[in-house]
Backbone bond lengths (Angstrom), bond angles and torsions (degrees), N, CA, C in turn:
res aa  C-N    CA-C-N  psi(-1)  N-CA   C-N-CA  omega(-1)  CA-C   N-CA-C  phi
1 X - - - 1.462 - - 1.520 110.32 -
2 X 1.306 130.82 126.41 1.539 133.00 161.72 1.062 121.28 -47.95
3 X 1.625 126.40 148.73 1.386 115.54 -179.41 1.496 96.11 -78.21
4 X 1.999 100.55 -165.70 1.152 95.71 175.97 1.629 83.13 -164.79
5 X 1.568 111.80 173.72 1.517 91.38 165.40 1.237 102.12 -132.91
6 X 1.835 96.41 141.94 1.854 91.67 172.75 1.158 129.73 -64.31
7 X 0.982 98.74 173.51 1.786 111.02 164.25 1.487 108.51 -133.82
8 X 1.066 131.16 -9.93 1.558 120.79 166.74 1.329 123.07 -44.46
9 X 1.262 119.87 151.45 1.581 125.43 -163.84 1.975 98.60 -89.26
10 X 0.779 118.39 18.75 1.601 116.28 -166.63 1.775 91.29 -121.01
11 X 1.203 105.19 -26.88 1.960 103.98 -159.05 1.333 98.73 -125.91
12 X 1.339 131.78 127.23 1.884 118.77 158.83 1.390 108.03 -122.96
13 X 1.663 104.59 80.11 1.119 110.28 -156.75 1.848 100.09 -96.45
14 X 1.137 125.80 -173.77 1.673 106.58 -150.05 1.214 100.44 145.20
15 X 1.726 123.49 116.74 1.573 119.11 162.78 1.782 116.98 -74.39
16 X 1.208 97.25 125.72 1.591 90.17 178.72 1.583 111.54 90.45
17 X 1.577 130.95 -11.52 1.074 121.64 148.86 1.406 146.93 -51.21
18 X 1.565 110.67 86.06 1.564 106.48 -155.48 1.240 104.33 -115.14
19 X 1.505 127.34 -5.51 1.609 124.69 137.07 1.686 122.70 -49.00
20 X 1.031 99.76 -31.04 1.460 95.40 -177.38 1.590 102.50 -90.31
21 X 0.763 142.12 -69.55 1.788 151.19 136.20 1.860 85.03 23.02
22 X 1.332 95.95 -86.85 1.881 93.64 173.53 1.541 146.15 -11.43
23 X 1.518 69.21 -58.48 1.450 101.00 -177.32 1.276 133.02 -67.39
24 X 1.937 90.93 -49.50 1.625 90.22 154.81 1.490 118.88 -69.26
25 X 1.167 127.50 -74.98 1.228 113.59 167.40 1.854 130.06 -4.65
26 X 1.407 141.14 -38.15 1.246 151.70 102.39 1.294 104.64 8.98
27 X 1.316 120.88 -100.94 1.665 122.94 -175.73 1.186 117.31 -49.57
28 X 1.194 119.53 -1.29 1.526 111.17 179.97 1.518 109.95 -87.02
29 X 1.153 101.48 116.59 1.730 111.77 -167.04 1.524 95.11 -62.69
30 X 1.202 158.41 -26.62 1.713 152.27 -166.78 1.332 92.42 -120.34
31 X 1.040 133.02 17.98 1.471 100.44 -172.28 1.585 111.97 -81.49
32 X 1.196 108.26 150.51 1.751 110.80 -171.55 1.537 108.88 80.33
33 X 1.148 124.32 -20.87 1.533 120.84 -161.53 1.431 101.41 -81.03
34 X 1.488 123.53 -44.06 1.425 141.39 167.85 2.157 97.28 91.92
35 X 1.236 104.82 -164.05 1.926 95.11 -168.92 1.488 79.76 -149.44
36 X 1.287 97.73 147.98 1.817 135.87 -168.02 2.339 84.02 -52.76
37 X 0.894 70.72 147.84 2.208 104.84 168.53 1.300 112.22 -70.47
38 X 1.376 101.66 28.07 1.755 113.19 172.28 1.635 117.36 -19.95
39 X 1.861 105.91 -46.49 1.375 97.26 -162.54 1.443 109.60 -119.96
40 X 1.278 102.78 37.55 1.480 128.61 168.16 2.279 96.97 -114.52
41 X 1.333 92.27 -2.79 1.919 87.47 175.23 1.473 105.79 -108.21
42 X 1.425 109.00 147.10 2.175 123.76 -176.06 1.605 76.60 -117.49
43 X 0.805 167.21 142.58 1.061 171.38 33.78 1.889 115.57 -17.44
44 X 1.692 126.29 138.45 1.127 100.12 178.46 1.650 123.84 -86.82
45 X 1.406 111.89 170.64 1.667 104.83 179.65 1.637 104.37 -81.55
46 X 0.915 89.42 144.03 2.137 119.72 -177.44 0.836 110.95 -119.60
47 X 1.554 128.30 40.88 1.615 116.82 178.69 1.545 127.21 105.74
48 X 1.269 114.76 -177.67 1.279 113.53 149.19 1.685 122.19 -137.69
49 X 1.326 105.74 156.61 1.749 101.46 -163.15 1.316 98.75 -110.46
50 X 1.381 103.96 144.55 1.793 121.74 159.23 1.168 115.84 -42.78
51 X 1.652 124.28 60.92 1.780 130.16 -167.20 0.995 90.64 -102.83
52 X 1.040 156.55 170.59 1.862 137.34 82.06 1.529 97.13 -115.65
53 X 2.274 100.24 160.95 1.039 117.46 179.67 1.540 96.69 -114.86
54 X 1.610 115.90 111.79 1.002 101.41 -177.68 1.970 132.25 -85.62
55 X 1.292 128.46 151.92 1.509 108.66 -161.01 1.564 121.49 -61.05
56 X 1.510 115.50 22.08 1.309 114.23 167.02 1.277 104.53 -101.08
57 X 1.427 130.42 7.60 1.570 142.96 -160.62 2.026 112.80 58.90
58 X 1.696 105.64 31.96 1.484 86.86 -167.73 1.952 84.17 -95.74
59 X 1.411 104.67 160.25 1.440 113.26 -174.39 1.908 102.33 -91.13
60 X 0.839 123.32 139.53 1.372 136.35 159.66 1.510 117.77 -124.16
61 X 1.857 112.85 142.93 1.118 126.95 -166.97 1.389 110.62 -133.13
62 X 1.397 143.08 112.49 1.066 122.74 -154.86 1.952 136.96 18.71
63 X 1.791 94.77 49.79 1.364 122.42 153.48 1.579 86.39 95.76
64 X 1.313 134.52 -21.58 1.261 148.72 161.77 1.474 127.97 -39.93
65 X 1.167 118.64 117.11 1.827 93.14 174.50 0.810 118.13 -72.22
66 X 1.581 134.52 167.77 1.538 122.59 178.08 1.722 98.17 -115.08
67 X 1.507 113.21 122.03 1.244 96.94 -153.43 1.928 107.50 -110.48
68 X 1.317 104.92 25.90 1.856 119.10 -159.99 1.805 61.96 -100.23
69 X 1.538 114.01 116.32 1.537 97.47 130.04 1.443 150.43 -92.25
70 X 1.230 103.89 26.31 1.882 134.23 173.03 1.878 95.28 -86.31
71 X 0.995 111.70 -46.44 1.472 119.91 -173.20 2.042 101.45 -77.66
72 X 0.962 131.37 -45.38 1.189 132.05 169.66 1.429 111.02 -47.60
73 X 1.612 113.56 -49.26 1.345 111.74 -153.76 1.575 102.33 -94.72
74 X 1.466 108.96 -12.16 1.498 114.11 157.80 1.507 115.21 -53.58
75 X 1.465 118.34 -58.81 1.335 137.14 -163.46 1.928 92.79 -76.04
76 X 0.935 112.17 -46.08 1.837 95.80 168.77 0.939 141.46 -39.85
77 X 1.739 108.27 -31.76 1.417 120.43 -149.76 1.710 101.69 -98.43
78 X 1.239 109.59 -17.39 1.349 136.78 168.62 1.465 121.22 -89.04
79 X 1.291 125.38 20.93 1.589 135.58 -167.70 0.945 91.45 -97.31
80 X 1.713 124.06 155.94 1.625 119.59 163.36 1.861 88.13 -173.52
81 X 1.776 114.88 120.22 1.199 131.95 156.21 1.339 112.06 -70.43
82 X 1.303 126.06 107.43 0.993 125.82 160.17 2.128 128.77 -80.29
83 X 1.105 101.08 -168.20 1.938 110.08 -163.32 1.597 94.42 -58.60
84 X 1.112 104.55 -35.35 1.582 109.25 -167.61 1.656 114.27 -82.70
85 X 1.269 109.41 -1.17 1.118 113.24 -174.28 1.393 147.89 82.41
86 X 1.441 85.28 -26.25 1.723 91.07 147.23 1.513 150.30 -89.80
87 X 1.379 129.73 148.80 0.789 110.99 175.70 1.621 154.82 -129.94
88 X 1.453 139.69 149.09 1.044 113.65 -121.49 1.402 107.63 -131.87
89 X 1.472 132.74 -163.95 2.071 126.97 176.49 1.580 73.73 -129.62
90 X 1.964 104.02 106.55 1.832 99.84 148.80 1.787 90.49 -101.61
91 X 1.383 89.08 176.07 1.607 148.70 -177.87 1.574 109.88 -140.38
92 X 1.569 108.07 157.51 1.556 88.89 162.34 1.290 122.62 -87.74
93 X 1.186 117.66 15.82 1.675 104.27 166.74 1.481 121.35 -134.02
94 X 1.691 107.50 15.03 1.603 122.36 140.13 1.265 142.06 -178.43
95 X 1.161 139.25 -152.34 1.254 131.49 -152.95 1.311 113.15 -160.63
96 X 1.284 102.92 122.01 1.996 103.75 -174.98 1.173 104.60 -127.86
97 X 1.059 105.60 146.68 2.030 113.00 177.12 1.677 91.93 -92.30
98 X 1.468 94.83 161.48 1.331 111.17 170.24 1.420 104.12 -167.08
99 X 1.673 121.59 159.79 1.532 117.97 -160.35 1.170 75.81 -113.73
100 X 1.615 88.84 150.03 1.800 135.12 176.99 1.882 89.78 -116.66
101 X 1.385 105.82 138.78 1.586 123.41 161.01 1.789 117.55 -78.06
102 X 1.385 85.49 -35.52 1.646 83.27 -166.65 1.764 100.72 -160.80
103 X 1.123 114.64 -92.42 1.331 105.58 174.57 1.790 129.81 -115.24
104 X 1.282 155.96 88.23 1.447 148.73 -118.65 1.268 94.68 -73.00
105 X 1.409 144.46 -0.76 1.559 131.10 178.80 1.395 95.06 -133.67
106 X 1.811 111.57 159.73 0.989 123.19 167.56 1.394 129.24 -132.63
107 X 1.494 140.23 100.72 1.269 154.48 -156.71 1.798 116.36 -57.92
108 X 0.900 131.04 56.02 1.328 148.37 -154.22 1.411 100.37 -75.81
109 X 1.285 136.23 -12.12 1.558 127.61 -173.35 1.071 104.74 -154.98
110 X 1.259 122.58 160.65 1.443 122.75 174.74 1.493 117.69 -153.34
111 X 1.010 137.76 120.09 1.313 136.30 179.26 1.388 127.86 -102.51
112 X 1.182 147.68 140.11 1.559 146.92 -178.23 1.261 123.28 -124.11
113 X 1.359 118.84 122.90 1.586 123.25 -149.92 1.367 97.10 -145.74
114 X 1.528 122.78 122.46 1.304 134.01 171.47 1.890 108.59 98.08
115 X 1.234 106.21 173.75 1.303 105.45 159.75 1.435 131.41 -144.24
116 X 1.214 122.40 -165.48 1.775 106.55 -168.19 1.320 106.50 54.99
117 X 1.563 86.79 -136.54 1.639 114.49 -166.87 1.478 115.90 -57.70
118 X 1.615 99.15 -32.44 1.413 128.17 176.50 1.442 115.74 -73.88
119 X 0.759 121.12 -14.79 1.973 104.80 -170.89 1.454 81.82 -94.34
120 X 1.589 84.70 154.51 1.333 135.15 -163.06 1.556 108.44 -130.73
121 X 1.644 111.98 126.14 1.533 114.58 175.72 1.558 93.29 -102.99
122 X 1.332 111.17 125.10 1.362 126.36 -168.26 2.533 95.88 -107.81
123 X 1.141 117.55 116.03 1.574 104.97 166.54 1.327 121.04 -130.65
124 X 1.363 99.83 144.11 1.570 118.96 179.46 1.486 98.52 -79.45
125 X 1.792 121.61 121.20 1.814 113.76 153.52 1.781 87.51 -81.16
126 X 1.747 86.43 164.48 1.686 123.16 159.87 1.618 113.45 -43.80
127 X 1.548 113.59 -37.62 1.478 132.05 -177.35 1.163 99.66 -69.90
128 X 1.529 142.87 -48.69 1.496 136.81 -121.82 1.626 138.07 105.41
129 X 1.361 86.55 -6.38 1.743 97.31 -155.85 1.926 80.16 -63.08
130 X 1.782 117.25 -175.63 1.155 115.85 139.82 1.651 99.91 -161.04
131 X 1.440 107.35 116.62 1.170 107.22 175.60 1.637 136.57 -142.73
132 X 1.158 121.10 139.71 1.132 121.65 -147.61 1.665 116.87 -91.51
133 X 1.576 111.93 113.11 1.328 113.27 -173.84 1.490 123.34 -35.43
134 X 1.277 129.94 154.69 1.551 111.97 -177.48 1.340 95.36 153.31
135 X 1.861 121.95 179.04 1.370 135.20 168.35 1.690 92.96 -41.76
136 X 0.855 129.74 -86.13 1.442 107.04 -152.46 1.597 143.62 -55.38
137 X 1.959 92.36 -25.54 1.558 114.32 179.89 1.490 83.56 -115.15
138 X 1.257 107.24 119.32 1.445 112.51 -177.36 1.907 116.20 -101.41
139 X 1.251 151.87 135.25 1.573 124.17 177.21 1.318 87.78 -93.42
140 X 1.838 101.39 162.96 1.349 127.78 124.07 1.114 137.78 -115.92
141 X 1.159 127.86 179.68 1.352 134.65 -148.09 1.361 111.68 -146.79
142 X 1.518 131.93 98.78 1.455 128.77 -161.36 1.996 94.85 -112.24
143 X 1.246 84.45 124.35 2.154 85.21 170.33 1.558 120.09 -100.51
144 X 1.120 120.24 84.51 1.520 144.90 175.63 1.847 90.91 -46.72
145 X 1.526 89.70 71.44 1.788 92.59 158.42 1.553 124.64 -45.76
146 X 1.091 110.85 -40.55 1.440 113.92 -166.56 1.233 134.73 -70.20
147 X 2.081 101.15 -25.76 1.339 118.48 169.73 1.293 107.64 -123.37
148 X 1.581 119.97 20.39 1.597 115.77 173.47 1.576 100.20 70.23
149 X 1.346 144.18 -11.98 1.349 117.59 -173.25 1.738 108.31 -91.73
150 X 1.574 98.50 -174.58 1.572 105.55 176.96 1.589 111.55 -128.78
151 X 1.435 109.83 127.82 1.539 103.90 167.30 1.425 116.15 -112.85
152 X 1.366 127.62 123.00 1.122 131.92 148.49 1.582 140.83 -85.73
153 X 1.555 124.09 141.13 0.632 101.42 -143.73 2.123 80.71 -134.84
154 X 1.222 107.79 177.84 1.378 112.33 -161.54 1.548 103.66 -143.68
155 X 1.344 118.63 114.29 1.614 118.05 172.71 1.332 112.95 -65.78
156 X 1.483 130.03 92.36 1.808 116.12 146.32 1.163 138.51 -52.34
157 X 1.303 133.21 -68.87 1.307 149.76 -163.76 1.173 108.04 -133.46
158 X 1.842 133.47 140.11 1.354 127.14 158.28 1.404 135.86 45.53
159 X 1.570 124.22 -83.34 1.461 103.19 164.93 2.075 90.80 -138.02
160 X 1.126 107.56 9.14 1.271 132.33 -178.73 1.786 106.18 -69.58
161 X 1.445 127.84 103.20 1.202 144.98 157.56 1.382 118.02 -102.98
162 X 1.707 100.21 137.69 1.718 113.98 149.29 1.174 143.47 -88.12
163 X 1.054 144.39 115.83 1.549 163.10 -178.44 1.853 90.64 -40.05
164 X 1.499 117.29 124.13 1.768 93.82 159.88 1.651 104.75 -90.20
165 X 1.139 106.44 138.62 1.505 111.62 -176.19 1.953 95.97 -62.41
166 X 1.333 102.87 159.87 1.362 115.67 177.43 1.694 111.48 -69.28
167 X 1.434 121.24 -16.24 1.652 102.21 156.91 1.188 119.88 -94.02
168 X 1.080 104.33 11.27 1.960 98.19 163.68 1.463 99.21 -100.25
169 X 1.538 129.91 -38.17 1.018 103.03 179.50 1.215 150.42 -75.61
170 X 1.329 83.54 11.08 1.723 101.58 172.71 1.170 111.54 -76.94
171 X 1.603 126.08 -46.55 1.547 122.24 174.95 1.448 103.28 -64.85
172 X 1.198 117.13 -43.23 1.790 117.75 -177.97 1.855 108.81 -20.67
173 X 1.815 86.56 -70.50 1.941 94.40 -170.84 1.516 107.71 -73.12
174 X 1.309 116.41 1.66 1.810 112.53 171.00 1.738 104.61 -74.48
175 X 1.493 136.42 -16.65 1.425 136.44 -157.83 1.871 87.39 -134.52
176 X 1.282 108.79 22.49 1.343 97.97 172.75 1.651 105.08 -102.65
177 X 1.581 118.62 165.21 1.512 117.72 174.79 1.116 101.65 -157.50
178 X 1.242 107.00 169.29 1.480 134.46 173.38 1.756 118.96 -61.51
179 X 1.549 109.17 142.84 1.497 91.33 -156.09 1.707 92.99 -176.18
180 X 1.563 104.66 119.10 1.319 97.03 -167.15 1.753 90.20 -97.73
181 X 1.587 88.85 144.54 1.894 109.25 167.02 1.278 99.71 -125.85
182 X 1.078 107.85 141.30 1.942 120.84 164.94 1.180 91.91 51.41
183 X 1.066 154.50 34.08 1.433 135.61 167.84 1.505 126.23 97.85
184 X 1.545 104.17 -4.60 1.699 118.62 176.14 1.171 100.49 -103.49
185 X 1.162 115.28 157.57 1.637 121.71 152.54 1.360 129.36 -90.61
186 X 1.005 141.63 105.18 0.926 157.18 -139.28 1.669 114.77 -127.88
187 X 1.682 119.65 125.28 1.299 123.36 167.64 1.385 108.39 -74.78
188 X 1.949 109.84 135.71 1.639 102.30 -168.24 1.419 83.90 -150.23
189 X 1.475 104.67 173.99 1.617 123.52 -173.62 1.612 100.22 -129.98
190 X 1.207 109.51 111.04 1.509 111.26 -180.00 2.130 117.73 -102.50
191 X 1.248 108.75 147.00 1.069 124.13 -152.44 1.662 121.13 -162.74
192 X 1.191 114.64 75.46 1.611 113.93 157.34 1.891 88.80 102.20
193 X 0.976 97.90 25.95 1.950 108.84 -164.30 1.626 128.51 43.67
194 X 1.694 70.43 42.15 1.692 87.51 162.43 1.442 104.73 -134.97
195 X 2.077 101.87 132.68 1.476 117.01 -174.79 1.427 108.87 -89.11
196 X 1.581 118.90 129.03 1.103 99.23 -177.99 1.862 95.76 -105.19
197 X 1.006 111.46 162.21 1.760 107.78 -179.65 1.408 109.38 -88.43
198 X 1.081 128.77 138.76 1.455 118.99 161.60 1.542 143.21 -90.87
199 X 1.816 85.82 -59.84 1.723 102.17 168.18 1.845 96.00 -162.13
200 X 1.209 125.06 168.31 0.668 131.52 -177.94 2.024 120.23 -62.16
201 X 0.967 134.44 100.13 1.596 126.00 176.25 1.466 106.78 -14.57
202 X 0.856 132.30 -65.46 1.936 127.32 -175.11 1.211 107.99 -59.60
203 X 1.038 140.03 -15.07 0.994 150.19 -143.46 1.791 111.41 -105.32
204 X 1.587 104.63 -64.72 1.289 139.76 157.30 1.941 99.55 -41.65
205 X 1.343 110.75 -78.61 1.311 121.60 177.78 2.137 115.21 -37.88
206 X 1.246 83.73 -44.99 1.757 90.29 155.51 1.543 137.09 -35.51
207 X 1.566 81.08 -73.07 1.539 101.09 166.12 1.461 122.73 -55.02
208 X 1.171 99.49 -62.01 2.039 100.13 178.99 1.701 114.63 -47.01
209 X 1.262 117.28 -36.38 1.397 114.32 -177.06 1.701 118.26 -50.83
């Protein structure tokens, strides 16, 4: 597939755009500040709290939204999925579960910088996070057979992932290409020269018709 560049107000996506790269980075309410050693804390469990994160990333508090986003991005920075799968708000002296819908962050921007081997998918979460796809933040890519759509998803922190909202993923599959693995061809999203797979090329070609 050819690139292209957006223009949507959600994505300023662009090879070699490193003013914009900036920029987001700028809006990122934590950026530089970094988030507490959550999973360096044993703290004991205390329950579980009337949280949920719902899969649009809006916060609810006893069924309430919580609508301070200074207070959200407090309570983020303190998130941590643990082995068991849930996930929870430590401190060092405890630990509360709270329900997640789908994924506790949400990837709201995305930027693209370099090309080839070199470009880099740079993302803004809803929280602040901003982090750059690659060996360490790895995506996946889940194919919702049932309703034909695709969710991707983006490692931040620990076992902690963001959902990319569906207007990024529209620029997402504009910087995606063709790319043989094992012997298939395969539609993939490349990043820091790491391929991530998506769905199969025939597959993709399916869908668009």
């Amino acid at each position: 597939m050819d690139k292209k560049t957006s223009n949507s107000p959600s994505s300023l996506s662009g090879a070699g755009d490193t003013a914009s790269l900036e920029a987001m980075i700028a809006r990122a309410a934590r950026s530089g500040k970094g988030v507490p050693p959550v999973d360096r804390w044993n703290p004991p469990f205390c329950g579980d709290l009337d949280m949920e994160i719902r899969a649009d990333g809006t916060w609810f508090y006893m069924g309430t939204p919580i609508g301070r986003p200074a207070l959200v991005q407090l309570f983020s920075s303190v998130l941590r999925k643990d082995e068991d799968g849930k996930t929870y708000l430590v401190t060092p002296v405890e630990k509360v579960g709270i329900r997640v819908e789908d994924a506790p962050f949400l990837a709201v921007e995305m930027v693209v910088t370099g090309e080839g081997d070199a470009q880099a998918l740079t993302f803004r979460t809803n929280v602040g996070d901003v982090v750059e796809a690659g060996p360490e933040h790895e995506m996946r890519f889940v194919d919702q057979r049932d309703t034909g759509g695709l969710k991707p998803y983006l490692h931040v922190r620990g076992r902690l992932e963001a959902l990319v909202a569906r207007s990024v993923l529209y620029d997402l599959v504009e910087v995606g290409e063709e790319v043989e693995i094992d012997g298939r061809v395969m539609f993939a999203i490349r990043s820091r020269g790491t391929v991530f797979p998506v769905m199969p090329a025939d597959a993709l070609h399916r869908l668009s018709q």
